[in-house]
N, C-alpha and C positions, 0 to 999 in steps of 0.2 A: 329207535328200534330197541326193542327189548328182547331179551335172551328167551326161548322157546321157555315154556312150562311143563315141569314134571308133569310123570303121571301119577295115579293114586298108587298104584301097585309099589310093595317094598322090592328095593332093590335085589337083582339077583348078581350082577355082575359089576365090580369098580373097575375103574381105568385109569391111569394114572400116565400123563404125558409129561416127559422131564426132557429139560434143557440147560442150558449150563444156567443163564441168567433169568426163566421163568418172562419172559417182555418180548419174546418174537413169535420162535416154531412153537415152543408146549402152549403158550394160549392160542393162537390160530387154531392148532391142533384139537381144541377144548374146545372152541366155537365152533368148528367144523362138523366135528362127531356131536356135538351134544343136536346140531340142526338137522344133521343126517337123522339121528336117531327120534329127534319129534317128530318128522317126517313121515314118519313110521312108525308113531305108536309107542316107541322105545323108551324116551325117554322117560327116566324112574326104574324101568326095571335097569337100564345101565346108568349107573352115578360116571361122570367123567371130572377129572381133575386136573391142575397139572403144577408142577411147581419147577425149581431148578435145583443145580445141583451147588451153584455159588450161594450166600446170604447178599449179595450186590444189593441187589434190586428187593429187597423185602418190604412188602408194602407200597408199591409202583404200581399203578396202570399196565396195561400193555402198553408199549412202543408206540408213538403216534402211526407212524408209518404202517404199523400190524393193525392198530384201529380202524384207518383208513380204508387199507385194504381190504379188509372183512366188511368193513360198512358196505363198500362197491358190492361185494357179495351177498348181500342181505344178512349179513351175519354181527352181533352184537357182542362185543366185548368190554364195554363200560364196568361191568360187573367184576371183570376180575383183579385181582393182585396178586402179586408176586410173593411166592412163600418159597421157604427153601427145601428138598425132599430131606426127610427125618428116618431115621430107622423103622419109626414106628408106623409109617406109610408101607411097608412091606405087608403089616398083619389087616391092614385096615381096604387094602389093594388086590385084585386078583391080576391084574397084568401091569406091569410097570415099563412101559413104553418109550423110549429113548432116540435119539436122530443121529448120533453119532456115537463113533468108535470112543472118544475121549469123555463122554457123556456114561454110555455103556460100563467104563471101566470103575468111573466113578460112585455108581449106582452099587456096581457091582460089591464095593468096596464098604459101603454100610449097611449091604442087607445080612440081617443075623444068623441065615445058615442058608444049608443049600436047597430048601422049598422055597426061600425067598429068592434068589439067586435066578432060578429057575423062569421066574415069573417076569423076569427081565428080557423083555423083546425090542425087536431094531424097526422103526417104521422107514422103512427103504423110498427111495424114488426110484427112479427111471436106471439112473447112473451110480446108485450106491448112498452113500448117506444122504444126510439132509441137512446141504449148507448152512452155516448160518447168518442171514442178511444184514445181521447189526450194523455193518459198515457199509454197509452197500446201497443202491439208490432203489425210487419207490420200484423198478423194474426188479430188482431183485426179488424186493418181499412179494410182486404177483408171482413171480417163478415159484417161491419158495410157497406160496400160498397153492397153487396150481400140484405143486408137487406132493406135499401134504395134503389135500384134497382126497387124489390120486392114491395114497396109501393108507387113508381114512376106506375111503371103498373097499380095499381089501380088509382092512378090519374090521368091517362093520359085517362082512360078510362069515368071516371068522366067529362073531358075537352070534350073530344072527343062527347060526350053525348049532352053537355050544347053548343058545335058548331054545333053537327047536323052533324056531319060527316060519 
C-alpha cells in the first residue's frame, strides 16, 4: 500500500501531530488525516506531519504494532520516521497537535512566543487524552487507532471549516 498522493495545489494549511516518541499515536495520527484528507481532495492543500517530543526513536519506522494496525485499515505508513519537534516546526506549522497533557507541556516549552504557543492543540478521545499503547498489546493500538481516528474527524472538519470547503 502506498500513502495517498498529494495534490497539485500549494499548501494552505500544516499540521503537525506530536507524541512523546514520534512511532505510535503522531504517525497513525499522520496516516489517518493525510487518508481522510485524499479522500477529499485535500491532500496538498493540507501538508500533515508528525514528529515527537523525545530524540529516542529518530530515524525509526513506526512501531510494528502501529504498522500493522494501519495496514488493517488500509492505511500506509512505511514512509514515515521518526524526527524529533524542533522549535523551528512552530513557524513552518499552523497547528501543532498533541495527545496528552505531558506531551502538551512539552511542546509548549519550545515554542518561541505566544503565537506559537497558541497553535498548540489536544487531539482528545472519548475519555480525555490519548493513551499511549507502547506497552500495550495489538488490542490496545486498535483502541488507540479507533480513538485517533475519532478525533481525526473532528479536525478534519475544523480544516475543512478554516478552507471553506
Amino acid at each position: 500500500m502506498k500513502p495517498p498522493a498529494p495534490t497539485a495545489a500549494p499548501p494552505e494549511l500544516r499540521v503537525l501531530f506530536v507524541c512523546l516518541g514520534n512511532i505510535c499515536r503522531s504517525p497513525l495520527a499522520e496516516g489517518i488525516l493525510r487518508a481522510k484528507l485524499a479522500d477529499r481532495g485535500l491532500l496538498g492543500r493540507v501538508v500533515v506531519d508528525s514528529a515527537g517530543t523525545s530524540g529516542w526513536n529518530v530515524g525509526r519506522p513506526p512501531d510494528d504494532r502501529a504498522r500493522l494496525v494501519a495496514s488493517r485499515h488500509g492505511i500506509a505508513l512505511a514512509d514515515l520516521r521518526a524526527r524529533q519537534l524542533v522549535a523551528e516546526d512552530f513557524g513552518r506549522f499552523d497547528r501543532i497537535v498533541v495527545f496528552d497533557e505531558e506531551n502538551r507541556r512539552a511542546a509548549l516549552a519550545i515554542a518561541p512566543d505566544a503565537d506559537a504557543r497558541a497553535r498548540v492543540t489536544m487531539l482528545r478521545g472519548e475519555h480525555g487524552e490519548v493513551a499511549d499503547p507502547i506497552a500495550g498489546s495489538m488490542r490496545d493500538f486498535e483502541d488507540t487507532f479507533r480513538v485517533i481516528e475519532e478525533g481525526c474527524d473532528s479536525l478534519l472538519e475544523d480544516l475543512e471549516a478554516q478552507l471553506r470547503v
